[in-house]
Backbone of each chain as ProteinMPNN parsed JSONL, in Angstrom:
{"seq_chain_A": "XXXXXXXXXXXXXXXXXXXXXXXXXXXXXXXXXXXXXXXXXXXXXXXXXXXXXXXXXXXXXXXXXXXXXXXXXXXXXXXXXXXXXXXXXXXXXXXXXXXXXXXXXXXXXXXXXXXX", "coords_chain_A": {"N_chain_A": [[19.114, -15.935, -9.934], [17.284, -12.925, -10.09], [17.987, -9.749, -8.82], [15.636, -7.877, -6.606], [13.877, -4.95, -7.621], [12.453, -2.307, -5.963], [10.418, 0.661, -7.039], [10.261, 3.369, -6.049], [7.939, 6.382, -6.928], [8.014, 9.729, -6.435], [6.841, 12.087, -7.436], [4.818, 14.321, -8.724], [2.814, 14.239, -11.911], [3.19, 16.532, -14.002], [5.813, 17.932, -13.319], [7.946, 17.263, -13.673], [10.574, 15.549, -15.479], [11.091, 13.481, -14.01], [8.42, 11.897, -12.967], [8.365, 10.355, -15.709], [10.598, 9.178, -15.733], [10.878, 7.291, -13.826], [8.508, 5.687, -14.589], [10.144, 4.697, -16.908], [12.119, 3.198, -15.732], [10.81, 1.195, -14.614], [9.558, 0.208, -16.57], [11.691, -0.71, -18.515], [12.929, -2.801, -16.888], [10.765, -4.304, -16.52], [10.388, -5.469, -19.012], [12.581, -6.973, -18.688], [12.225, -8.809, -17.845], [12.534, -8.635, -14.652], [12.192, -9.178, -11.383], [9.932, -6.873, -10.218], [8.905, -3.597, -8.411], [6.574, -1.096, -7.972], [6.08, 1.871, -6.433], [3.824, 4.542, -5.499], [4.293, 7.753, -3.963], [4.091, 10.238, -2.1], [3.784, 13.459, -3.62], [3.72, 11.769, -5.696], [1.709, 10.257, -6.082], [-0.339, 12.024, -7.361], [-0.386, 11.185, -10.297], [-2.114, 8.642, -10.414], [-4.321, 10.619, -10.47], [-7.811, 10.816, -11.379], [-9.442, 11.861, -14.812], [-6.706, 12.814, -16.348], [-5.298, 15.788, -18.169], [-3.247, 15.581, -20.722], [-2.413, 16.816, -22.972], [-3.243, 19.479, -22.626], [-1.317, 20.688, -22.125], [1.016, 20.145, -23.833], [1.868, 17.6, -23.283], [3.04, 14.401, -23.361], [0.727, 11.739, -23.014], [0.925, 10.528, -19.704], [-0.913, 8.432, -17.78], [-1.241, 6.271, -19.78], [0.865, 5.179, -19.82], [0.977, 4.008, -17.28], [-1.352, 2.205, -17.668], [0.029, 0.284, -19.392], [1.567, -1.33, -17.918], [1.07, -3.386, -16.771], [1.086, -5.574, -18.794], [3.892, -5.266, -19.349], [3.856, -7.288, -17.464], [4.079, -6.243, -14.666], [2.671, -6.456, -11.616], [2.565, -5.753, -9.197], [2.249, -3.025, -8.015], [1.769, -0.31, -6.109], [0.224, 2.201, -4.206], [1.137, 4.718, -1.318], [-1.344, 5.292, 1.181], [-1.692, 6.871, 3.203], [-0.909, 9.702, 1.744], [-2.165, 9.327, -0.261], [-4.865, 9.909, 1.14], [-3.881, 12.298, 2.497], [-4.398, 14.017, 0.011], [-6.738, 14.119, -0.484], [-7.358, 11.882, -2.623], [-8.818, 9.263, -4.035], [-8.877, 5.679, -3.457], [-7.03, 4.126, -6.194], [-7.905, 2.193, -9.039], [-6.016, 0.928, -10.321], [-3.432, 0.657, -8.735], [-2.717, -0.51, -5.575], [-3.534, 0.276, -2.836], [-1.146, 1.017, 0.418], [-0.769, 1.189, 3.739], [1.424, 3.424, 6.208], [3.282, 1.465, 7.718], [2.894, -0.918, 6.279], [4.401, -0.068, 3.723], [6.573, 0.035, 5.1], [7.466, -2.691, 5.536], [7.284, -3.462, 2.793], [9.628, -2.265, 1.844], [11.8, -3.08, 3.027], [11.913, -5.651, 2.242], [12.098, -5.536, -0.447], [15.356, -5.898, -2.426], [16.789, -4.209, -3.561], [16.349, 0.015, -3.605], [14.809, 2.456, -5.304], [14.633, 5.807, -5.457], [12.641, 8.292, -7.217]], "CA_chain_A": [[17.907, -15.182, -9.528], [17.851, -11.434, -10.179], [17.335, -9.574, -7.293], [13.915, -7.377, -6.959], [13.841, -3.62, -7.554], [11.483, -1.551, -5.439], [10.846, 1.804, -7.397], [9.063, 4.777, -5.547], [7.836, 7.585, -7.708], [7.096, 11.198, -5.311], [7.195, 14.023, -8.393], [3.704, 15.142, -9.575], [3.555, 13.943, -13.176], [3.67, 17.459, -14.732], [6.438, 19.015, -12.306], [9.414, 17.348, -14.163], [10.86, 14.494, -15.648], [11.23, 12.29, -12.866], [7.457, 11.18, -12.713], [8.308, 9.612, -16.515], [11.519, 8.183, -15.944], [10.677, 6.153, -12.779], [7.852, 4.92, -15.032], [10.498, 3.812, -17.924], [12.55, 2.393, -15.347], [9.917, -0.133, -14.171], [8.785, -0.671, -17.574], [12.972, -1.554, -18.606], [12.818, -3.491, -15.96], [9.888, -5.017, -16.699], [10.944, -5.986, -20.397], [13.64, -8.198, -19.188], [11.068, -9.804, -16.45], [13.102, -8.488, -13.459], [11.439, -8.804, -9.96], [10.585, -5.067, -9.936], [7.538, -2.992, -8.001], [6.209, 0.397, -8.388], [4.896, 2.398, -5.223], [3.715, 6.11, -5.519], [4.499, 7.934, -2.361], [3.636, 11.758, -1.885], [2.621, 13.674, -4.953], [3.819, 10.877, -6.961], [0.077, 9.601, -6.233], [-0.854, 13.151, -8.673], [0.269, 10.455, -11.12], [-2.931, 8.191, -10.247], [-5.527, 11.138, -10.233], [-8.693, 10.924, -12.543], [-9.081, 13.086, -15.67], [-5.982, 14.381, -16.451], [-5.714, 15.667, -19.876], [-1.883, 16.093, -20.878], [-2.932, 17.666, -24.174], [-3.529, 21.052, -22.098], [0.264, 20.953, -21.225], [1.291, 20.154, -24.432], [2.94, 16.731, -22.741], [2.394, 12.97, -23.261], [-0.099, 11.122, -21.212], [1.451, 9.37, -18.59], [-1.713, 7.824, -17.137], [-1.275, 5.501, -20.829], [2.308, 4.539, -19.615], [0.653, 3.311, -16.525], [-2.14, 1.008, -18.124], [1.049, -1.248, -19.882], [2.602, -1.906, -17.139], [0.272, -5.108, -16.541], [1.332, -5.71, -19.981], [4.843, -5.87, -19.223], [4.47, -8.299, -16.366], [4.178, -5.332, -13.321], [1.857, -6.767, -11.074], [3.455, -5.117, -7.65], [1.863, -1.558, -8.49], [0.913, 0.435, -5.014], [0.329, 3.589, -3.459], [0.51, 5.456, -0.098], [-2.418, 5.318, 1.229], [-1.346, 7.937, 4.157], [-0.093, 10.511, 0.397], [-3.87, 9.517, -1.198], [-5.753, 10.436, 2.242], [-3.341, 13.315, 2.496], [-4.205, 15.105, -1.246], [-8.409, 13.645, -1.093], [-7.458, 11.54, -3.36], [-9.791, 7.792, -3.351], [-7.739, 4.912, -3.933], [-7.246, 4.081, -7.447], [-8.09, 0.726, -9.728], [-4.813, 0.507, -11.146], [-3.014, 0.495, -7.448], [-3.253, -1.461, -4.239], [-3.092, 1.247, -1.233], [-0.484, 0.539, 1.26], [-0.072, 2.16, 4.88], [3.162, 3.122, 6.084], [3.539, 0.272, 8.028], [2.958, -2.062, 5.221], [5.428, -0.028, 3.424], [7.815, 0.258, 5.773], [7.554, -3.884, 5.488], [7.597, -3.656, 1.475], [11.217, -1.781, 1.619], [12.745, -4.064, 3.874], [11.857, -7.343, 1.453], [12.946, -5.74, -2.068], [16.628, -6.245, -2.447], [17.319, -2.46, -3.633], [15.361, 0.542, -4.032], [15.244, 3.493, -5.853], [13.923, 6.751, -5.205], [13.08, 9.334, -7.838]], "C_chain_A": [[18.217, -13.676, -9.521], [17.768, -10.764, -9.108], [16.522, -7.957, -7.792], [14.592, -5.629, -6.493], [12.726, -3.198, -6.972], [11.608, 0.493, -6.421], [9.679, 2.9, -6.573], [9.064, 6.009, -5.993], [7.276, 8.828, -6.847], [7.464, 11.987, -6.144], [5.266, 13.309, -8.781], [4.161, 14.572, -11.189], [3.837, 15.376, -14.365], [4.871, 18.314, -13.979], [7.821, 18.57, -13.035], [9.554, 16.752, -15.311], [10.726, 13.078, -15.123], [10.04, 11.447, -12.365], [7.995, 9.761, -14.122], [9.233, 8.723, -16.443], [11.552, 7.164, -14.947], [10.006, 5.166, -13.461], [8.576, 4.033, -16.094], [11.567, 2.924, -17.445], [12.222, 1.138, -15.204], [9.517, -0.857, -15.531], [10.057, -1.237, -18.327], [12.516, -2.577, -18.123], [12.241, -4.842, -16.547], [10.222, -5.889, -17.604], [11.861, -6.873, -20.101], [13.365, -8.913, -17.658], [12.207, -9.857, -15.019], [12.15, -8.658, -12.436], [10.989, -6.839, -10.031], [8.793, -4.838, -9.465], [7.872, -1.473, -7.88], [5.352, 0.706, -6.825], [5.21, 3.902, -5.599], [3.434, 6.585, -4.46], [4.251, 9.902, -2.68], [3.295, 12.284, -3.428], [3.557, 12.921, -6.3], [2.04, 9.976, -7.117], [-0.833, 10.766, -7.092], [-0.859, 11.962, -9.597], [-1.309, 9.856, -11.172], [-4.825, 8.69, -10.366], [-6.293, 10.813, -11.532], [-8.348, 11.998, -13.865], [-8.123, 13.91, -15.829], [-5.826, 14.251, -17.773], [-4.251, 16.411, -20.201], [-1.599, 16.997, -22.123], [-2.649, 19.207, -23.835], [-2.369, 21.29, -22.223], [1.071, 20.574, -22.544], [2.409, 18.933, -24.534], [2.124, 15.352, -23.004], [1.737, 12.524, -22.216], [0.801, 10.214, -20.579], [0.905, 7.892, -17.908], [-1.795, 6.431, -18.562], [-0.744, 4.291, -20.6], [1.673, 3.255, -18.048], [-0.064, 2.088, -17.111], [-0.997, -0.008, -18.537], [1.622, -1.475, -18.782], [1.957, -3.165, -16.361], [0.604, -5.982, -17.706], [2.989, -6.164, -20.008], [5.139, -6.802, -17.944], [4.013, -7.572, -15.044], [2.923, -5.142, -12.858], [1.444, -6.0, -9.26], [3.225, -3.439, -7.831], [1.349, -1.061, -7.197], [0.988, 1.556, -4.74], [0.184, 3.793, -1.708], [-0.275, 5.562, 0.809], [-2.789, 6.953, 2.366], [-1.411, 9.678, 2.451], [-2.057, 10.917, 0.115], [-4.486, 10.529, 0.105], [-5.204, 12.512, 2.106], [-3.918, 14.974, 1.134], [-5.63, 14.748, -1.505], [-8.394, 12.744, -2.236], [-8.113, 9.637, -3.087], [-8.725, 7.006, -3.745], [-8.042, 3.877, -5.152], [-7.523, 2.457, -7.672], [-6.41, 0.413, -9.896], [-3.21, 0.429, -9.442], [-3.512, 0.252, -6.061], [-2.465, -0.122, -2.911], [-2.497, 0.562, -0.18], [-0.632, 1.35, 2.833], [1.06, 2.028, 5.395], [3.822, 1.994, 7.038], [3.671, -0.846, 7.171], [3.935, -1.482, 4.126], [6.383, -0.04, 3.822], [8.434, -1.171, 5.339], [8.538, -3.761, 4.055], [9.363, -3.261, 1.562], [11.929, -2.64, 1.758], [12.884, -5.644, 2.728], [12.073, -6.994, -0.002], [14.548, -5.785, -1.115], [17.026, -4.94, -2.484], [15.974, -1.536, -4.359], [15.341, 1.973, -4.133], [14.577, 4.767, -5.467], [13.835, 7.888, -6.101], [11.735, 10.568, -7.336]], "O_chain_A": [[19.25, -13.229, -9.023], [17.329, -11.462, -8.194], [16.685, -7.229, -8.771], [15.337, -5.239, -5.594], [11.734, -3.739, -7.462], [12.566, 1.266, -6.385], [8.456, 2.977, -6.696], [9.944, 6.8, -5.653], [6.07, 8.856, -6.605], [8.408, 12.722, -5.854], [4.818, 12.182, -8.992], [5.307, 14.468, -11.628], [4.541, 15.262, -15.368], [4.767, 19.531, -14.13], [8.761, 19.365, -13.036], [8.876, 17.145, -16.261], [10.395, 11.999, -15.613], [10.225, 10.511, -11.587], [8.043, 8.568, -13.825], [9.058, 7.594, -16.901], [12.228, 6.159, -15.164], [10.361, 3.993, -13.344], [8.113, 2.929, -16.378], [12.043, 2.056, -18.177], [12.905, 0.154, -15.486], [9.237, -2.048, -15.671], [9.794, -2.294, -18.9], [11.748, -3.312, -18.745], [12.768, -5.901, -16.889], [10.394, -7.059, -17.263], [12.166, -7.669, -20.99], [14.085, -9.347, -16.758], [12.599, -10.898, -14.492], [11.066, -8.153, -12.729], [11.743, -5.875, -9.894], [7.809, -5.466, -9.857], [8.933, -0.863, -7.75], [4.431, 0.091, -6.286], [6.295, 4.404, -5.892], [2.487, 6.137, -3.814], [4.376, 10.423, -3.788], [2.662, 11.623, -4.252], [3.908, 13.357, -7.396], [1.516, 9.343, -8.033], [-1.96, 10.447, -7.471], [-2.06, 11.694, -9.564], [-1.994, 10.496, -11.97], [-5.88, 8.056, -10.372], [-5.707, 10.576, -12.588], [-7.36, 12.725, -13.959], [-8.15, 15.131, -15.671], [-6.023, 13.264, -18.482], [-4.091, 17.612, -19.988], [-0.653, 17.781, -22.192], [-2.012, 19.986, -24.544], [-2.224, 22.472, -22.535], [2.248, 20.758, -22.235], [3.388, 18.913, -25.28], [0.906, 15.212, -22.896], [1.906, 12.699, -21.009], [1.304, 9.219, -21.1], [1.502, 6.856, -17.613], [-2.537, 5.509, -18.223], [-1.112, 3.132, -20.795], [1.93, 2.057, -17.926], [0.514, 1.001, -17.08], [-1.06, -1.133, -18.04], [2.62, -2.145, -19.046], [2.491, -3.746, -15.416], [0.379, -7.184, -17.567], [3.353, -7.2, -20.565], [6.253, -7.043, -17.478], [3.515, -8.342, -14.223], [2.136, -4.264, -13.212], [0.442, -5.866, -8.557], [4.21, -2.707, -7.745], [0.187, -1.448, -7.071], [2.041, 2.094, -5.083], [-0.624, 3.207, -0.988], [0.311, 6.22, 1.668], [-3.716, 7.761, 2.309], [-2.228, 10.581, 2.631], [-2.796, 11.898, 0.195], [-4.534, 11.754, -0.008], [-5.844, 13.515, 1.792], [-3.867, 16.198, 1.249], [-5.997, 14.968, -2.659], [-9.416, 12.76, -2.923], [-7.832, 8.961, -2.097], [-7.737, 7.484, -4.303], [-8.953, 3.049, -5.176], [-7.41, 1.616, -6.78], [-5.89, -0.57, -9.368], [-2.068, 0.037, -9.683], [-4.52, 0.738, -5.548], [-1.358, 0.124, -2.432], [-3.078, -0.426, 0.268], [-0.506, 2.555, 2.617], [1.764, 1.022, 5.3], [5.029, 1.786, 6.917], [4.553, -1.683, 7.362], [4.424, -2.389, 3.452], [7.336, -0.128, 3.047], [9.574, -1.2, 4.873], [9.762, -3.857, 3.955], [10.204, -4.122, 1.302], [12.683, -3.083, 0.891], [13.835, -6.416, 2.607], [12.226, -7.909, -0.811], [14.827, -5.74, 0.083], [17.602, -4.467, -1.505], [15.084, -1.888, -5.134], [15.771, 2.69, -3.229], [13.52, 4.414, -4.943], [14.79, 8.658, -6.011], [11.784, 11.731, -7.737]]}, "seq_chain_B": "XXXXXXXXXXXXXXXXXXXXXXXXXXXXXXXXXXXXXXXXXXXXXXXXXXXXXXXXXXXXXXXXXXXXXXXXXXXXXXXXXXXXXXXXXXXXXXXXX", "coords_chain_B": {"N_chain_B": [[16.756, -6.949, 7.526], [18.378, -4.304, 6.549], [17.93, -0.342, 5.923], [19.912, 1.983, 4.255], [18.713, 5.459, 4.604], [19.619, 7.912, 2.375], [19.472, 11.477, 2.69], [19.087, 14.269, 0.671], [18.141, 16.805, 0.41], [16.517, 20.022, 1.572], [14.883, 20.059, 4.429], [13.18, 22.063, 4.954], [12.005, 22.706, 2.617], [10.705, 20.763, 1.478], [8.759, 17.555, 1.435], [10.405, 14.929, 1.83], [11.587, 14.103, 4.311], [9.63, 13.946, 6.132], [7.666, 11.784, 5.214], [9.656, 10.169, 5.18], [10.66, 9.986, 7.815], [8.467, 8.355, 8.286], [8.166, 6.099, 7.146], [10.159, 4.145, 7.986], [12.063, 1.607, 9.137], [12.953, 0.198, 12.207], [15.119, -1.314, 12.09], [16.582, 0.812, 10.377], [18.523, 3.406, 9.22], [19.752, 6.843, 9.126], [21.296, 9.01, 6.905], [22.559, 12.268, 6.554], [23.269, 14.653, 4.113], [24.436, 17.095, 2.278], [22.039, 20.063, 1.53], [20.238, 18.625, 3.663], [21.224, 18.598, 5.927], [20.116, 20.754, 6.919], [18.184, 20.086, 8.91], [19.373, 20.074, 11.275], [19.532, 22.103, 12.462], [19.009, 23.835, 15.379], [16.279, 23.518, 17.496], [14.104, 23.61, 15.361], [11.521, 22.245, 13.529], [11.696, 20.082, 12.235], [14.432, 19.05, 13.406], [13.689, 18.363, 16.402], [11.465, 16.479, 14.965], [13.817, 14.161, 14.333], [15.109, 13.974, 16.622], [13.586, 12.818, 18.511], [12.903, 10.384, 16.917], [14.6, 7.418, 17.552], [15.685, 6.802, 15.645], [18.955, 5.787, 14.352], [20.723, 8.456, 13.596], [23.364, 9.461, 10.89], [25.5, 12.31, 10.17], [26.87, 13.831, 7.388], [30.127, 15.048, 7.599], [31.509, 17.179, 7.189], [29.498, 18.948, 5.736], [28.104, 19.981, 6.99], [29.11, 20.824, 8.751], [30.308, 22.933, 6.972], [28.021, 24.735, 6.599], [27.826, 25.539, 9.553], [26.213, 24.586, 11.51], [25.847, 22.705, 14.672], [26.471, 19.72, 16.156], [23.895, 17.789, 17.109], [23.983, 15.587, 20.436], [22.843, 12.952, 19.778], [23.358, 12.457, 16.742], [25.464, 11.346, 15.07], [28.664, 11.672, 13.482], [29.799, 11.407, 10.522], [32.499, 10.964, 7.698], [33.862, 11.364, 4.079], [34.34, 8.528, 3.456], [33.502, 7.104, 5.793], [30.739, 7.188, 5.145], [31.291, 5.824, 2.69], [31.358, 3.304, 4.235], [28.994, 3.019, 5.461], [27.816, 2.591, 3.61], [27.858, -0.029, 2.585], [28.137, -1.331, 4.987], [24.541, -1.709, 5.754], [21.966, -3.114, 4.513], [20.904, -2.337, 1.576], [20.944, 0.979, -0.243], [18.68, 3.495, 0.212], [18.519, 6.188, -1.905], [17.288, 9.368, -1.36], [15.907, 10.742, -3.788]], "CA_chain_B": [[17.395, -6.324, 6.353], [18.398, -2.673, 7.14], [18.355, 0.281, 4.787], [20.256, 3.484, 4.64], [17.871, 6.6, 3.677], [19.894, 9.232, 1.922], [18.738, 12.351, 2.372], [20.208, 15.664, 0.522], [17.385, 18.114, 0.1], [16.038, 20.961, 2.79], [13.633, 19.436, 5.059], [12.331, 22.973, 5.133], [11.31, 23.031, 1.343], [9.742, 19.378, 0.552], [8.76, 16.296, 2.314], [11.398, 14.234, 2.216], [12.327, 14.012, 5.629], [8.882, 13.564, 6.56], [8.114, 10.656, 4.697], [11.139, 8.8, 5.367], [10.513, 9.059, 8.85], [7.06, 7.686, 8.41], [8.536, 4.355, 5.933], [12.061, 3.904, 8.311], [11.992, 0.654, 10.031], [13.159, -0.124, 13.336], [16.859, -1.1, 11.826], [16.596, 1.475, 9.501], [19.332, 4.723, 9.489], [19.387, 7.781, 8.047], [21.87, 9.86, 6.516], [21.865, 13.524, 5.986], [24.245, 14.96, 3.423], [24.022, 18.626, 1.252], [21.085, 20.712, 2.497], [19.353, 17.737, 4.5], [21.986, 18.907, 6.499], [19.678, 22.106, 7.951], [17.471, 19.345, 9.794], [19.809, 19.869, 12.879], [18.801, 23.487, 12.915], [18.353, 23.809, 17.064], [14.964, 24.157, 17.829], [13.608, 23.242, 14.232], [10.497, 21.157, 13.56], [13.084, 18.847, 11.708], [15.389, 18.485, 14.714], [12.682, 17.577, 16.994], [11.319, 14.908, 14.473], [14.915, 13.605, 14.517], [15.354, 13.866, 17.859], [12.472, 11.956, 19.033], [12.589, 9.117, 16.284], [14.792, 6.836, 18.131], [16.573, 5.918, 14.671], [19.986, 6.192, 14.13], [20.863, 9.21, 12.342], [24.258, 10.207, 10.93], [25.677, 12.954, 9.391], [28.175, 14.052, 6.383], [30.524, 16.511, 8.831], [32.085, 18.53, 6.267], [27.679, 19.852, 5.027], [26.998, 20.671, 8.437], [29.948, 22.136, 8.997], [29.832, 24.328, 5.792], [26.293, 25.631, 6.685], [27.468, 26.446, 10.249], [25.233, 23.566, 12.002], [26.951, 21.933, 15.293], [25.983, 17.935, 16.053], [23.835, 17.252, 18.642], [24.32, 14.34, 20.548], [21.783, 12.013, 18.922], [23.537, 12.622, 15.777], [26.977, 10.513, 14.356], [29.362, 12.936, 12.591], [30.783, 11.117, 9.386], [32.952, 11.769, 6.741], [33.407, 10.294, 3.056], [34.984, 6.941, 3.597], [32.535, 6.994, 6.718], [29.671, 7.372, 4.282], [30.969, 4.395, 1.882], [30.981, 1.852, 5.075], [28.104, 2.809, 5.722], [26.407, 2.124, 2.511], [28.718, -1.717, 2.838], [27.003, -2.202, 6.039], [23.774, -1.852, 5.582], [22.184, -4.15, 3.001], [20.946, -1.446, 0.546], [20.443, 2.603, 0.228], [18.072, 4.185, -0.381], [18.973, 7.513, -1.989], [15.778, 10.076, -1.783], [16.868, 12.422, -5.015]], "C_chain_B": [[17.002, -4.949, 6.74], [18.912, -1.745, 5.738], [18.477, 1.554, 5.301], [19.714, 4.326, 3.855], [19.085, 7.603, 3.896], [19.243, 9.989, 1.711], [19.544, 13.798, 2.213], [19.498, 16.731, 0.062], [17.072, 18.865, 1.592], [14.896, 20.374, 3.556], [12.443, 20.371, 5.073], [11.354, 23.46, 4.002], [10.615, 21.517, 0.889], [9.976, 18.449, 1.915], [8.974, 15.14, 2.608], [11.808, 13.857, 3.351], [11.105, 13.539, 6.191], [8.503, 12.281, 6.793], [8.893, 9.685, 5.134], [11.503, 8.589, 6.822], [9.642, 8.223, 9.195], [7.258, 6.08, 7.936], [9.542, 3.819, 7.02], [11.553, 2.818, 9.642], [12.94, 0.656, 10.795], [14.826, -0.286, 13.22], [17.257, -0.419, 11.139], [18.107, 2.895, 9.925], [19.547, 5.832, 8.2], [20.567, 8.359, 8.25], [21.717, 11.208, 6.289], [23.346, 14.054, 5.602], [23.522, 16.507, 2.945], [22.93, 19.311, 2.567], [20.118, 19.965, 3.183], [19.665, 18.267, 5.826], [21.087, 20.101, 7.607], [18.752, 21.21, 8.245], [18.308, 19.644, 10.845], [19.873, 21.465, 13.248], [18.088, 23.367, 14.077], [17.086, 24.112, 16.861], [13.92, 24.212, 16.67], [12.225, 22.166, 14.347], [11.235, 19.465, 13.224], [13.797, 18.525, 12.672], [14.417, 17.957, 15.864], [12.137, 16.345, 16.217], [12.67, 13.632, 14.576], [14.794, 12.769, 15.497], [14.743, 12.623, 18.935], [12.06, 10.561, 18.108], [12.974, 8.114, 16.859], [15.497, 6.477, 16.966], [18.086, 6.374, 14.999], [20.68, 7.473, 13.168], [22.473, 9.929, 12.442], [24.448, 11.261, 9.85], [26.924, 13.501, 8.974], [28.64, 15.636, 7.63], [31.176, 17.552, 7.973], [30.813, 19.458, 5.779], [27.733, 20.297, 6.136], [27.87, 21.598, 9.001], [30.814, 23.603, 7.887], [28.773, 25.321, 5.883], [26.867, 26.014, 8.353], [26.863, 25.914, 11.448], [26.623, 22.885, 13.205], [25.707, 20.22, 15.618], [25.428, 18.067, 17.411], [24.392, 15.982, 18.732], [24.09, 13.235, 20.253], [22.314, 11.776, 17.474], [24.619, 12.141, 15.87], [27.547, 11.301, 13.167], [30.378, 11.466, 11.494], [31.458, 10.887, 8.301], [32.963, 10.88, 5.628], [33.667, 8.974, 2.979], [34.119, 6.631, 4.871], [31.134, 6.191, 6.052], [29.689, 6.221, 3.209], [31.133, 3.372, 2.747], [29.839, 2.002, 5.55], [27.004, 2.018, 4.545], [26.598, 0.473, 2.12], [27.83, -1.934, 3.739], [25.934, -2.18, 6.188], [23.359, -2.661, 3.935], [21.474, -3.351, 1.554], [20.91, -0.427, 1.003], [19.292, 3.06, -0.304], [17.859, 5.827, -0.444], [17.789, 8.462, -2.42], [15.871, 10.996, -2.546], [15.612, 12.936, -5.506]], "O_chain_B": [[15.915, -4.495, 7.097], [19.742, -2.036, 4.878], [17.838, 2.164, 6.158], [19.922, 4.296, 2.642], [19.509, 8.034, 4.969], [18.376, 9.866, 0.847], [20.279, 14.357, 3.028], [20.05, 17.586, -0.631], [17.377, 18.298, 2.642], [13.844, 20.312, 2.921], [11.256, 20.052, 5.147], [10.376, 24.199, 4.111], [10.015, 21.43, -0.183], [10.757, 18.467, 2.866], [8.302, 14.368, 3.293], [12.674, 12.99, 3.237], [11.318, 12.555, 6.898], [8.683, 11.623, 7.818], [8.641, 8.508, 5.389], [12.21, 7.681, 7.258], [9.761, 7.434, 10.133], [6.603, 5.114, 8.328], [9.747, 2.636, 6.75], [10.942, 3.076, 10.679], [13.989, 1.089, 10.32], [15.648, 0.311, 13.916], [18.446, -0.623, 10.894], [18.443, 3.053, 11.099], [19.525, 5.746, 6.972], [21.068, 8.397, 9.374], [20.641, 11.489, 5.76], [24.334, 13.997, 6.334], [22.387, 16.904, 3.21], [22.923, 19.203, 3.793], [19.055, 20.553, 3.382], [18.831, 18.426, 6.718], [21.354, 20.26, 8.799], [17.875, 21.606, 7.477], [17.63, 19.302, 11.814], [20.281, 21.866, 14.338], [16.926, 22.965, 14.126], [16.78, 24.978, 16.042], [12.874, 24.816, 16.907], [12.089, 21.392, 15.295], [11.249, 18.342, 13.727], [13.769, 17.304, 12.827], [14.643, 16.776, 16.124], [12.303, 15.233, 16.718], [12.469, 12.447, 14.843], [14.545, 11.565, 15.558], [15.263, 11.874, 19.763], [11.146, 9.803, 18.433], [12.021, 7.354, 17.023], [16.195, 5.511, 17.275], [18.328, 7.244, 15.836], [21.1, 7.23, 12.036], [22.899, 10.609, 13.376], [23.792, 11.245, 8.809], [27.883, 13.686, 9.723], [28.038, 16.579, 8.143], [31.248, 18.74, 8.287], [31.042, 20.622, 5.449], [27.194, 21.403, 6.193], [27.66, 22.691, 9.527], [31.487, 24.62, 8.055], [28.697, 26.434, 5.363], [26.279, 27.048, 8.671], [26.903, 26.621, 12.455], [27.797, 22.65, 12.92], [24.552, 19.943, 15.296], [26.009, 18.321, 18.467], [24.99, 15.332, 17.874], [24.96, 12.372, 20.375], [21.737, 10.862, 16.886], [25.109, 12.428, 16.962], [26.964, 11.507, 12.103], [31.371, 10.828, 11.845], [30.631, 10.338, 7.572], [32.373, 9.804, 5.718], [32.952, 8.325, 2.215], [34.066, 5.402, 4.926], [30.656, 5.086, 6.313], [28.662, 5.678, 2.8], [31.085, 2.282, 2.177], [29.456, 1.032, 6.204], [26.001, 1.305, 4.583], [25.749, -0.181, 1.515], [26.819, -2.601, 3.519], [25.797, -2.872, 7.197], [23.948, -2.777, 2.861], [21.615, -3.937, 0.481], [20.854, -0.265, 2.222], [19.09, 2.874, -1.504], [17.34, 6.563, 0.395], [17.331, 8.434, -3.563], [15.93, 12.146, -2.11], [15.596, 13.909, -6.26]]}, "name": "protein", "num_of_chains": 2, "seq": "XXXXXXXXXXXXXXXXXXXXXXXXXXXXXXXXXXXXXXXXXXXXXXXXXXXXXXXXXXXXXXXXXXXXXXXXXXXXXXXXXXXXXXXXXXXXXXXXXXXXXXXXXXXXXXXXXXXXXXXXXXXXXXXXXXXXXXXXXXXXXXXXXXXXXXXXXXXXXXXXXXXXXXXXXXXXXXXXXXXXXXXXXXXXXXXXXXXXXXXXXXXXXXXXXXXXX"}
C-alpha cells in the first residue's frame, strides 16, 4: 500500500514557480495512482480565482493544469475556506472548501505532507 | 498521529506562522529554524501567538543565537542531532518552504 501524500499549494500562481510545481507534483503522483490530495491554503487559493488570462503575463495557464487533475485520478482537491473568505474569494467548482479544523483533521490522516 | 511544522521564513514578512498555527493539532509541534527564528522577538505579535498557543514549540539554538534572540521559557532550545530526533519522533514533517 503506498502511503498518501497531502500536497498544500500557498504561492499565488503568477508569483513564482512553486504554484506549478506543487501542481506537477500531484499530477506525478497522480500518474502512478498514488493516494495523493491537493489543498490550496493562503494565496495558493489566487490559483482558483475566475478569469485569469495567463496570456497577459506571457505564462502558461495554470487554471488548464487544474481541470486534468480529475483526469489523472485526483479526486481529494480542497481549499481553505478561512484563505477564500480571507481574499473575497466564493468557493470554487473545482474545490471542496475546508475550515481549519477540518484541515487540521486532513493533515493528521495523510501519511506525509508537503508544503510548497 | 503528530506532525512537526518546519518553519524557516520571517513571521514578520509572510504568513507562515500564522497559518500553521491555525492547521496545528493538539499533538502537533513546531519548529523554528533560519529567520522563523525572529518569532521570539520579546514583545512581538509572533511571540505572543506562540506564547499563548499551548503547542510545543522548539527551537534550532545556534539561529536564535546568531540573530541575538534569547529562549523564553515556553520555548525548547535544540540543536542539529536534536532536530533529526525530532523529525524520528514525530510521525511526519511538515516543512513550510
Amino acid at each position: 500500500m503506498s502511503r498518501s501524500l497531502l500536497v498544500i499549494s500557498r504561492q499565488a500562481p503568477w508569483s513564482g514557480p512553486s504554484a506549478r510545481e506543487a501542481l506537477d507534483v500531484v499530477l506525478a503522483g497522480g500518474a502512478f495512482d498514488l493516494p495523493i490530495g491537493l489543498l490550496f491554503l493562503d494565496d495558493g487559493v489566487f490559483q482558483l480565482a475566475p478569469a485569469q488570462n495567463a496570456k497577459a503575463v506571457q505564462q502558461k495557464d495554470v487554471t488548464a493544469n487544474l481541470q486534468a487533475l480529475s483526469l489523472f485520478g485526483i479526486d481529494e482537491v480542497f481549499a481553505c475556506s478561512h484563505s477564500l473568505a480571507e481574499r473575497g474569494l466564493s468557493a470554487p467548482d473545482s474545490a471542496q472548501p475546508l475550515s481549519s479544523e477540518q484541515i487540521s483533521q486532513m493533515i493528521d490522516r495523510y501519511d506525509q505532507v508537503m508544503t510548497l | 498521529m503528530s506532525t512537526l511544522h518546519v518553519l524557516s521564513h520571517s513571521p514578520f514578512s509572510d504568513s507562515r506562522l500564522d497559518s500553521c498555527l491555525r492547521l496545528c493539532g493538539a499533538q502537533d509541534a513546531i519548529l523554528l529554524c533560519g529567520d522563523a527564528t525572529y518569532a521570539l522577538q520579546a514583545g512581538s505579535a509572533p511571540f505572543k501567538a506562540l506564547e499563548v498557543s499551548a503547542l510545543i514549540i522548539f527551537v534550532l539554538a545556534e539561529d536564535a543565537q546568531a540573530r541575538g534572540l534569547s529562549l523564553p521559557e515556553w520555548a525548547k532550545s535544540v540543536d542539529y542531532p536534536g532536530f533529526v530526533q525530532l523529525s524520528i519522533d514525530h510521525d511526519k514533517v511538515n516543512s513550510w518552504l
